[in-house]
ZAROBA-578069 format. One record per residue (C-alpha): x, y, z. Coordinates in Angstrom, 3 decimals, decimal comma. Example, Ala and Ser with C-alpha at 12.3 -4.5 7.8 and 13.67 -1.06 7.14 Angstrom:
BEGIN
node X 12,300&Y -4,500&Z 7,800
node X 13,670&Y -1,060&Z 7,140
This chain:
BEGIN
node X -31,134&Y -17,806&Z 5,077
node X -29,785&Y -17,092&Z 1,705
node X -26,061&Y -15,211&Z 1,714
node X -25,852&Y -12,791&Z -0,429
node X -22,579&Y -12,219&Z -1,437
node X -20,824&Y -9,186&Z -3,513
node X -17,788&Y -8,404&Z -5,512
node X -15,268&Y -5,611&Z -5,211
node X -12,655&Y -4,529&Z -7,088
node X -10,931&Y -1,712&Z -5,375
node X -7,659&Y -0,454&Z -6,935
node X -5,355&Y 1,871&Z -5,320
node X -2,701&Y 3,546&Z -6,621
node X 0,837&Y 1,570&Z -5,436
node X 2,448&Y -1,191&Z -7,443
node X 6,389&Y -0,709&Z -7,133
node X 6,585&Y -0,729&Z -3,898
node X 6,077&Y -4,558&Z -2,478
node X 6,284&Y -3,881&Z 1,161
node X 3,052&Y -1,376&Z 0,915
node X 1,235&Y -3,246&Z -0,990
node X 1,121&Y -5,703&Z 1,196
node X 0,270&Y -3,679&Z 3,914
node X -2,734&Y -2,690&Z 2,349
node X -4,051&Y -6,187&Z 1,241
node X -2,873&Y -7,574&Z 4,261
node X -5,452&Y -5,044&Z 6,064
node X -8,187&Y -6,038&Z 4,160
node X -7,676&Y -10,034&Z 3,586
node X -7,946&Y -10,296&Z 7,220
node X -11,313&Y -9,134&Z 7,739
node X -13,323&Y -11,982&Z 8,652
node X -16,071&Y -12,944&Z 6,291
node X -14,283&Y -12,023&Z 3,603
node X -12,057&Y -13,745&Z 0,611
node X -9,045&Y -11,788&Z -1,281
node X -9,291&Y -13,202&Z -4,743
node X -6,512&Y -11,492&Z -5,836
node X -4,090&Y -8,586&Z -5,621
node X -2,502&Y -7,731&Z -9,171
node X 0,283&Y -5,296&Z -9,085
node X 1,523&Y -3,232&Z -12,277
node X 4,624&Y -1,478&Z -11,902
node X 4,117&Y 0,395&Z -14,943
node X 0,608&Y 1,768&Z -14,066
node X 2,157&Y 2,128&Z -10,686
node X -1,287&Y 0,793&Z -9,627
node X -2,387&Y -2,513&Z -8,020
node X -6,057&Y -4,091&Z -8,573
node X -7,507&Y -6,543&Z -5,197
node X -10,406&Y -8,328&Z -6,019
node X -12,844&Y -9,507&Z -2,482
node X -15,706&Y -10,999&Z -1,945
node X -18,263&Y -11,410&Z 0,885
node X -21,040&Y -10,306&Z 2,145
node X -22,344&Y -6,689&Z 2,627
node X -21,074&Y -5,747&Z 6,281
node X -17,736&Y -7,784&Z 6,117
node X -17,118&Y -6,048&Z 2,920
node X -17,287&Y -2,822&Z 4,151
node X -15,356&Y -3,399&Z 6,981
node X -12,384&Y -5,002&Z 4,969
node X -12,790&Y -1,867&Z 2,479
node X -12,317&Y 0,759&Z 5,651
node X -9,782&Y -1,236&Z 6,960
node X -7,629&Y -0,757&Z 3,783
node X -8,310&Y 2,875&Z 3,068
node X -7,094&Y 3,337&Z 6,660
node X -3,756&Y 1,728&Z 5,245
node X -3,745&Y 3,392&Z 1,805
node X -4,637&Y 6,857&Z 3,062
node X -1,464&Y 6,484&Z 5,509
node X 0,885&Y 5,361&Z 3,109
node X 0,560&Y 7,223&Z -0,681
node X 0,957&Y 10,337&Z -1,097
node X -0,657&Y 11,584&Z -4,255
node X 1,815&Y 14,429&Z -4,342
node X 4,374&Y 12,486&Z -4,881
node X 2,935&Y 10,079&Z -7,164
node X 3,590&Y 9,280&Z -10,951
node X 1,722&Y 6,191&Z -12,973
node X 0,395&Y 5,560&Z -16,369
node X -3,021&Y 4,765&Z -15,771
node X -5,687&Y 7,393&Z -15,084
node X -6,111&Y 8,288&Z -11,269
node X -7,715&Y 11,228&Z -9,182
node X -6,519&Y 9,392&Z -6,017
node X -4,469&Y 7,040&Z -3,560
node X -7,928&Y 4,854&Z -3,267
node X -8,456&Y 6,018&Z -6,540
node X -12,363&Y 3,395&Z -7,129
node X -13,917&Y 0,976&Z -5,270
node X -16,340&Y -0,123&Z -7,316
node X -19,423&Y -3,595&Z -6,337
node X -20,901&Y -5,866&Z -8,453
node X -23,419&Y -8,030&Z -7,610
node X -22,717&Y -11,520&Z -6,780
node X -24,290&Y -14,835&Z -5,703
node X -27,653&Y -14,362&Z -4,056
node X -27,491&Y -10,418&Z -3,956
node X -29,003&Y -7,720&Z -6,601
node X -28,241&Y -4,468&Z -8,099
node X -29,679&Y -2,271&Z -5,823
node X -27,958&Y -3,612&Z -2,272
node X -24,619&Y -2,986&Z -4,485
node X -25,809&Y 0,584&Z -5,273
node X -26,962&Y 1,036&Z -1,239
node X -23,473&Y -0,462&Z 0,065
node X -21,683&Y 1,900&Z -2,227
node X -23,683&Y 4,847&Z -0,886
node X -22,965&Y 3,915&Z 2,667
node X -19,350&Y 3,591&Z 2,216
node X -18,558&Y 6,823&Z -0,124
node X -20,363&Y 8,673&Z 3,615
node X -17,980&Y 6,224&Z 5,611
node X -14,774&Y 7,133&Z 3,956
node X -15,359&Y 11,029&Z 3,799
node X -16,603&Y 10,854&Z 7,531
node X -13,776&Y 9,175&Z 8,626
node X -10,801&Y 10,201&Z 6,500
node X -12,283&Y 13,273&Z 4,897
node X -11,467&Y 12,425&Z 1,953
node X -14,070&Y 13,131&Z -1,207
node X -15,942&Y 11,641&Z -2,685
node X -17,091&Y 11,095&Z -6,700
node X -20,314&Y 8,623&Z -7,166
node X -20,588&Y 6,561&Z -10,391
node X -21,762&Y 4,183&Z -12,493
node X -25,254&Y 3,107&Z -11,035
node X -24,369&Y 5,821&Z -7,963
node X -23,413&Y 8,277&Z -10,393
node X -25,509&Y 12,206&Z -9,811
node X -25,564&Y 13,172&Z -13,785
node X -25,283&Y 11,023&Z -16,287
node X -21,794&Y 12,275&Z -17,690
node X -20,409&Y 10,567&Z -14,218
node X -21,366&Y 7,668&Z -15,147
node X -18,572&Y 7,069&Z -17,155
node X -14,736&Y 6,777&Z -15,328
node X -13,527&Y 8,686&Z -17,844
node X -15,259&Y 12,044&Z -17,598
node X -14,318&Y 12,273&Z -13,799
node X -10,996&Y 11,126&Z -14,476
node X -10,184&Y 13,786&Z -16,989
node X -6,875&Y 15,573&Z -15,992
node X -6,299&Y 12,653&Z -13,826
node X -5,050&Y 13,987&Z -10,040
node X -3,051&Y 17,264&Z -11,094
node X -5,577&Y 18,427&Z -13,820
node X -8,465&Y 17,889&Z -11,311
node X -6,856&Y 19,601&Z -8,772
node X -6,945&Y 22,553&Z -10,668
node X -10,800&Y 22,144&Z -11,294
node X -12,569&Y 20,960&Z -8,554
node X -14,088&Y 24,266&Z -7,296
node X -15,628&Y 23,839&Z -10,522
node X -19,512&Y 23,022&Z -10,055
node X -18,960&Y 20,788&Z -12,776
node X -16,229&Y 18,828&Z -11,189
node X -17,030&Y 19,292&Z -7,719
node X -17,113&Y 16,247&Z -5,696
node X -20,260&Y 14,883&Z -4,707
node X -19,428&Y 14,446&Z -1,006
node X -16,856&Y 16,793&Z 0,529
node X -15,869&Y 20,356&Z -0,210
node X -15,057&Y 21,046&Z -3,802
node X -11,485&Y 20,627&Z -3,346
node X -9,001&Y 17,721&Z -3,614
node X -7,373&Y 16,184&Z -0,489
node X -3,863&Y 17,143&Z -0,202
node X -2,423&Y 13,986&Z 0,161
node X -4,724&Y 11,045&Z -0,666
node X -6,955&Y 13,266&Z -3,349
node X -10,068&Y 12,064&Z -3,991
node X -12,446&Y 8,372&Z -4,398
node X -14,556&Y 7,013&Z -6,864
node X -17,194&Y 4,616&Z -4,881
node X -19,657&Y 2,487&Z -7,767
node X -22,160&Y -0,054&Z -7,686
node X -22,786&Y -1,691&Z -11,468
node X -25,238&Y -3,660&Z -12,648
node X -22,896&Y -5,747&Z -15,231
node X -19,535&Y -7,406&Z -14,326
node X -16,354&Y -5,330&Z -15,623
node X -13,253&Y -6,921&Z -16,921
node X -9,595&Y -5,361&Z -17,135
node X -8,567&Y -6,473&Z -20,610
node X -5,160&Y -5,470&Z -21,805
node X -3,945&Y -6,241&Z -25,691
node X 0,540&Y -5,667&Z -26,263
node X 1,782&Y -4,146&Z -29,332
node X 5,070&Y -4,634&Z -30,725
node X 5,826&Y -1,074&Z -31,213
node X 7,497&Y 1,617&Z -28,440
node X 5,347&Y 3,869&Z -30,571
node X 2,389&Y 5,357&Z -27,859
node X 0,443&Y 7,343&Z -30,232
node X -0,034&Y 3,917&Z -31,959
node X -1,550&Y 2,799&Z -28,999
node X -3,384&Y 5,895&Z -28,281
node X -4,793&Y 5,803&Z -32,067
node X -6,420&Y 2,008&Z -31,722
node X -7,334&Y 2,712&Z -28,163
node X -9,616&Y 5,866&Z -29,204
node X -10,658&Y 3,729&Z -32,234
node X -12,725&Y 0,631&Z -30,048
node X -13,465&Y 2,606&Z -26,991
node X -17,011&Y 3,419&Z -26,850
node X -16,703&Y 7,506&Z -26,019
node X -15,032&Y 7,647&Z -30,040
node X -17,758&Y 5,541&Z -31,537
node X -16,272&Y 2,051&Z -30,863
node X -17,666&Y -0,526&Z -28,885
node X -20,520&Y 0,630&Z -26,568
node X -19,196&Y -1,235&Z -23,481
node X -15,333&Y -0,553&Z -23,559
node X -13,426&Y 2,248&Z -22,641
node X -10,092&Y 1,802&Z -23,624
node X -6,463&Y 4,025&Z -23,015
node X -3,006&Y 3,329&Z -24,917
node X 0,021&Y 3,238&Z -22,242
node X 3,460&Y 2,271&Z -22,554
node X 4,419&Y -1,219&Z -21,216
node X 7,739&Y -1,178&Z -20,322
node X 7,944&Y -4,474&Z -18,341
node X 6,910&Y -6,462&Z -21,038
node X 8,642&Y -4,087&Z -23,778
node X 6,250&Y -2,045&Z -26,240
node X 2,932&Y -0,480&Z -25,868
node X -0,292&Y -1,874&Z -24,453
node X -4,136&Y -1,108&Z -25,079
node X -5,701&Y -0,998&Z -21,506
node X -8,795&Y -1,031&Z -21,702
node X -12,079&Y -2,032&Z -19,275
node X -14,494&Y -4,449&Z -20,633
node X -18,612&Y -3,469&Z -19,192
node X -19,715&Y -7,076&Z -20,014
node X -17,577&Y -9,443&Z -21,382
node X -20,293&Y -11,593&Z -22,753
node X -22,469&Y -8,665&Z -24,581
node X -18,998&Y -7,579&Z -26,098
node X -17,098&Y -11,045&Z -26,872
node X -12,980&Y -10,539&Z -26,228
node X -12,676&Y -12,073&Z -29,054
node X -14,069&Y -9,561&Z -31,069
node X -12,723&Y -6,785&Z -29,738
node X -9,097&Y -8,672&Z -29,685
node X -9,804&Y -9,351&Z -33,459
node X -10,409&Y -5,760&Z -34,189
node X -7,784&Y -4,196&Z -32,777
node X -5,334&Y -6,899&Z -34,433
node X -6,914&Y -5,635&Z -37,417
node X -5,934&Y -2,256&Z -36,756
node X -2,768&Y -2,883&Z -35,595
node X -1,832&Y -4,782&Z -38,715
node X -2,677&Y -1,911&Z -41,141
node X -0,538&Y 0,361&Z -38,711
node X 1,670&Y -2,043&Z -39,274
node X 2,201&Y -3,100&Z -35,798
node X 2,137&Y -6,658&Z -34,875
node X 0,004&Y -7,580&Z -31,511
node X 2,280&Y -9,847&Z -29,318
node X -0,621&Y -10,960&Z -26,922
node X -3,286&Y -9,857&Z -24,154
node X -3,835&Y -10,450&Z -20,749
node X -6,927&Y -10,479&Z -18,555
node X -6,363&Y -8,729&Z -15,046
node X -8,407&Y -10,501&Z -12,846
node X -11,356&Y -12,791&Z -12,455
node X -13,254&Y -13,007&Z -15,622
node X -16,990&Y -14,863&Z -15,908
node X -16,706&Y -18,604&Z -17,363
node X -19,570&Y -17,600&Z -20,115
node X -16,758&Y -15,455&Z -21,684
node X -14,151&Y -17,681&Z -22,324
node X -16,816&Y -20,460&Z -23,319
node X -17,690&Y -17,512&Z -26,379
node X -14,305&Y -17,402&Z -27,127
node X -13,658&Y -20,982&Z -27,185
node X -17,026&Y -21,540&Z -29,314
node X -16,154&Y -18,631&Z -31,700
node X -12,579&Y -19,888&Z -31,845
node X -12,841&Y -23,848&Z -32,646
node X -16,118&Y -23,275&Z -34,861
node X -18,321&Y -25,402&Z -32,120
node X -21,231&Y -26,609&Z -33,292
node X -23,927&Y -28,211&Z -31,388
node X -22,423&Y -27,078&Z -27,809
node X -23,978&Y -26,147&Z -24,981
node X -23,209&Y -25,295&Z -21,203
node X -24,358&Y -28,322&Z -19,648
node X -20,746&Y -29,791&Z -21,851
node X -18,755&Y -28,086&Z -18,892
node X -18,289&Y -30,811&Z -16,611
node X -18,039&Y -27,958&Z -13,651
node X -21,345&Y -27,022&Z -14,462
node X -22,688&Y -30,908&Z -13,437
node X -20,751&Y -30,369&Z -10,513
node X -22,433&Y -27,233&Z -9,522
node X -25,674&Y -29,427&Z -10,430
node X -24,346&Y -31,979&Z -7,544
node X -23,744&Y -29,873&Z -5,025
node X -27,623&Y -27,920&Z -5,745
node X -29,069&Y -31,024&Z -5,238
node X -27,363&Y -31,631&Z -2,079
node X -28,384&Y -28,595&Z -0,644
């Protein structure tokens, strides 16, 4: 039989604190059947990102397992970070991986928003493919206010949860659980400037909520590891909207600001058609086509072994 095998991403709301954070991963690396990709910690968002993949079951154990840890050990109350948040598990979202399809992401993601208010009653917010109206399908609607405005909103039949009573929890506040259909990619691009509302300004301009691009939803932060500012932004398919592109535009931007862009960085796994566009769009290729990639013929070797 086939193995079907899906990707997380769940991101929880710790990244200064080493000692926790590997706690948490720790929890869910070693639930067998399972592979930790990676755990990316930003001290500045205050926020760390752990990629897993596996099959359905395994992945829902290893996902329990860690909101058992992160539940114990943030306290939303006392809590401060840069990047939006309504909660200690603040998403755990599935994409759909080797051998497995939309809809078994949308049905695991169903199964485990029940599992973690059942157990930890904690609520729960549905989105993307899961979400209940269409507004929740964007991050950013049930995000707005982040923990403390949404605290003060959640009676709210507009902001209620969608599992759990319409109130926040008092320490680990609330989840988003998502199932989508196309892969996401954390894309950040650095400004030279301490300037935020710089940031803020080109972030509104290419997220897709302000007119920009249709599949990015984009924030300006302050980056004060690196120095400067930072556009943060989420990528909803990195090969319908090249990085390129969207790199080039906001370099654009920054450059009649008057800002200079000092680099970008891709937090975490990224598909290997979306470099190849920005490798063709960058060197001009001409003529070029997948079967070039010598890991492709090796993926060929091992298919024909099977």
């Amino acid at each position: 039989m086939t193995k079907k095998y899906i990707h997380s991403y769940p991101n929880f709301c710790e990244g200064r604190r080493p000692e926790v954070i590997r706690e948490i991963v720790d929890a869910m690396a070693s639930e067998p059947g399972v592979r930790l990709v990676l755990a990316d910690s930003d001290a500045d968002f205050n926020r760390t990102n752990a990629e897993i993949i596996g099959e359905a079951e395994p992945l829902r154990r290893a996902i329990m397992a860690m909101a058992e840890r992160v539940y114990a050990l943030i306290d939303m109350e006392d809590y401060s970070g840069a990047h939006p948040h309504i909660g200690a598990l603040d998403l755990v979202p599935f994409y759909p991986l080797h051998g497995s399809s939309v809809e078994e992401c949308v049905a695991l993601a169903e199964e485990i928003g029940r599992d973690l208010h059942e157990r930890f009653g904690v609520p729960i917010y549905f989105s993307g493919e899961n979400a209940r109206s269409p507004e929740r399908r964007d991050l950013q609607f049930i995000r707005r206010g982040m923990y403390k405005g949404l605290k003060e909103v959640a009676h709210l039949p507009e902001r209620a949860p969608d599992i759990g009573p319409a109130r926040l929890h008092p320490r680990a506040g609330a989840t988003i659980v998502a199932a989508y259909a196309t892969f996401m990619v954390g894309f950040n691009v650095m400004l030279g400037t301490d300037d935020v509302a710089i940031a803020k300004k080109i972030a509104r301009m290419v997220s897709g909520t302000h007119g920009g691009f249709s599949t990015v939803r984009a924030a300006g932060m302050p980056q004060s590891q690196r120095g400067g500012t930072t556009v943060s932004m989420d990528v909803w398919d990195p090969v319908k909207t090249p990085l390129h592109r969207i790199y080039g535009v906001i370099e654009a931007e920054a450059e009649r600001l008057g800002v200079p862009v000092t680099g970008s960085v891709i937090c975490g796994t990224v598909p290997l058609d979306a470099l190849v566009d920005c490798a063709e769009y960058s060197l001009r290729l001409q003529e070029f086509d997948r079967s070039m990639i010598v890991e492709n013929q090796l993926f060929g070797l091992s298919a024909d072994a099977s």
